[in-house]
DOTORLUM-557974 format. One record per residue (C-alpha): residue in three letters; x, y, z negated. Coordinates in pm, whole numbers, padded with zeros to 5 digits, always signed. Layout:
<pts>
alaXYZ...
</pts>
This chain:
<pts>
unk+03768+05038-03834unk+03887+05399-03828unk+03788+05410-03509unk+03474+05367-03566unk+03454+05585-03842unk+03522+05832-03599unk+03291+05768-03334unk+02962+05757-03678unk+03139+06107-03735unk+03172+06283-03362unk+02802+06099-03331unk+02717+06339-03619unk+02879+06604-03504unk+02708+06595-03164unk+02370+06525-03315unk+02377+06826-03558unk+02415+07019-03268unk+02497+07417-03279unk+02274+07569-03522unk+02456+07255-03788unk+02508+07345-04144unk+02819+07237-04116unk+03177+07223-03971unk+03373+06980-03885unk+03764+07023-03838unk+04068+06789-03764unk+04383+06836-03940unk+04604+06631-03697unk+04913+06426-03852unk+05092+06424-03498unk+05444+06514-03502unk+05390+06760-03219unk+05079+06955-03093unk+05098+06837-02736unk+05013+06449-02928unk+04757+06631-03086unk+04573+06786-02798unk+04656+06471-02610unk+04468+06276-02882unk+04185+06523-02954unk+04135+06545-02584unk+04153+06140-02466unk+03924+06071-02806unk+03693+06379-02695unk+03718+06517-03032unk+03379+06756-02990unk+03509+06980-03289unk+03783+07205-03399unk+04152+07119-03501unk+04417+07316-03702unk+04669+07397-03497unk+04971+07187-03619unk+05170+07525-03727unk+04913+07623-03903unk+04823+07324-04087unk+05050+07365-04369unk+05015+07713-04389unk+04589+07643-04395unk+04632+07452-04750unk+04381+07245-04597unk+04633+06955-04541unk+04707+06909-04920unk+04351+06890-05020unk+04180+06547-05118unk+04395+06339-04959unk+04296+05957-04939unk+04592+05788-04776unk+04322+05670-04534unk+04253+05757-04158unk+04037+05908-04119unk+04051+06155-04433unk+03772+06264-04469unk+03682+06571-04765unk+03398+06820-04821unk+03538+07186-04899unk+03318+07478-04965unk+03410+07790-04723unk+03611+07919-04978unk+03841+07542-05002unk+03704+07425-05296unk+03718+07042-05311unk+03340+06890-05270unk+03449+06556-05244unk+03737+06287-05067unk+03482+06011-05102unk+03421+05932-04751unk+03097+05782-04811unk+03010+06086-04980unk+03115+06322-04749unk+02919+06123-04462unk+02591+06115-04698unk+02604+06513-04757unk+02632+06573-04403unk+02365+06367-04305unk+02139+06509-04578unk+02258+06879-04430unk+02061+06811-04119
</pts>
């Protein structure tokens, strides 16, 4: 199932194209980076991660967490919490393009 929540979100992605509204960026949970780009790169993860020492330091890891894979949350530019409703997130996205 999370699998193929990720495959409705890198379809997304890919549709939206370059001139999106939007971005789209994974904050890994690997316990190294190699596992990350190993992951991002046998998934073919079209979008952006947060390096994993910079994660932390990002904030971004703490916000809206859903204890679900994948976690997905809306943040304004400036990190403001949109929403952690997945559902939510996926409906605002579509509706941005």
């Amino acid at each position: 199932n999370a699998m193929k929540k990720q495959q409705e979100t890198m379809k997304l992605y890919n549709k939206a194209g370059v001139d999106r509204k939007f971005e789209i960026i994974l904050l890994g949970y690997d316990s190294n980076q190699r596992g990350m780009d190993n992951y991002m790169k046998e998934s073919s993860i079209p979008f952006p991660g947060v390096k994993l020492a910079e994660r932390d330091k990002s904030g971004l890891g703490k916000i809206g967490e859903t204890g679900y894979l994948p976690n997905a949350v809306l943040v304004k530019p400036d990190g403001e919490l949109v929403t952690n409703d997945r559902n939510e997130v996926m409906k605002k996205l579509r509706d941005l393009m």
